[in-house]
N, C-alpha and C positions, 0 to 999 in steps of 0.2 A: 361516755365513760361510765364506767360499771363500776360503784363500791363493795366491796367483798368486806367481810367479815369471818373473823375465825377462833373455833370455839376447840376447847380441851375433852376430849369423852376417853372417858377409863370402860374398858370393858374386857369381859371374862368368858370362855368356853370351855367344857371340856375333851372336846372335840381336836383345834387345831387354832393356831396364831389366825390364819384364813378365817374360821368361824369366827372367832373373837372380834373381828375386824369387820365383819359383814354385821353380824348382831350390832355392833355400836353406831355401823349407819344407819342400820334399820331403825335402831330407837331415836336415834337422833332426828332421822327424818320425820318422825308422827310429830314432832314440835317446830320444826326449823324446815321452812321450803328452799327451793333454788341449791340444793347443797352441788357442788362444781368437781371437789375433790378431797381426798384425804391423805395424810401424810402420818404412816404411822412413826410417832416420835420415838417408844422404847415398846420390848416386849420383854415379860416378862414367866416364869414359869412355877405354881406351885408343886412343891413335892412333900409324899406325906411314905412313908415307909420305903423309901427308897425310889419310889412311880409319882412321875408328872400326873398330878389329881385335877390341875386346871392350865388353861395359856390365857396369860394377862396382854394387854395392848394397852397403849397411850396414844390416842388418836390426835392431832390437828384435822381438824374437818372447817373447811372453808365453804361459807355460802354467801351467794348475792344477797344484797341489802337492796330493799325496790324504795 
């Protein structure tokens, strides 16, 4: 039996929702092993003169607990 745990990551690109989503597991990964999956909760989009300036994400990211 495998305990999973799961944690909230906020992150930003200005790129695309997709970047924004990879960047947040990346960062999440240099602290947290075993990560399994993620479930993006909400996305989000800054606008500044009319133009999306960044794509926001709210991640659930779940990883094994050893």
């Amino acid at each position: 039996m495998a305990i999973m745990k799961v944690i909230e990551v906020l992150s930003e690109s200005k790129k695309s929702w997709e970047d924004a989503t990879a960047k947040g597991i990346a960062r999440a990964g240099k602290n947290v092993k075993g990560i399994k999956s993620a479930y993006v909760q909400s996305q989000s989009a800054v606008v500044s003169n009319n133009k999306v300036t960044a794509y926001r994400v709210n991640l659930k990211v779940t990883f094994e607990v050893k």
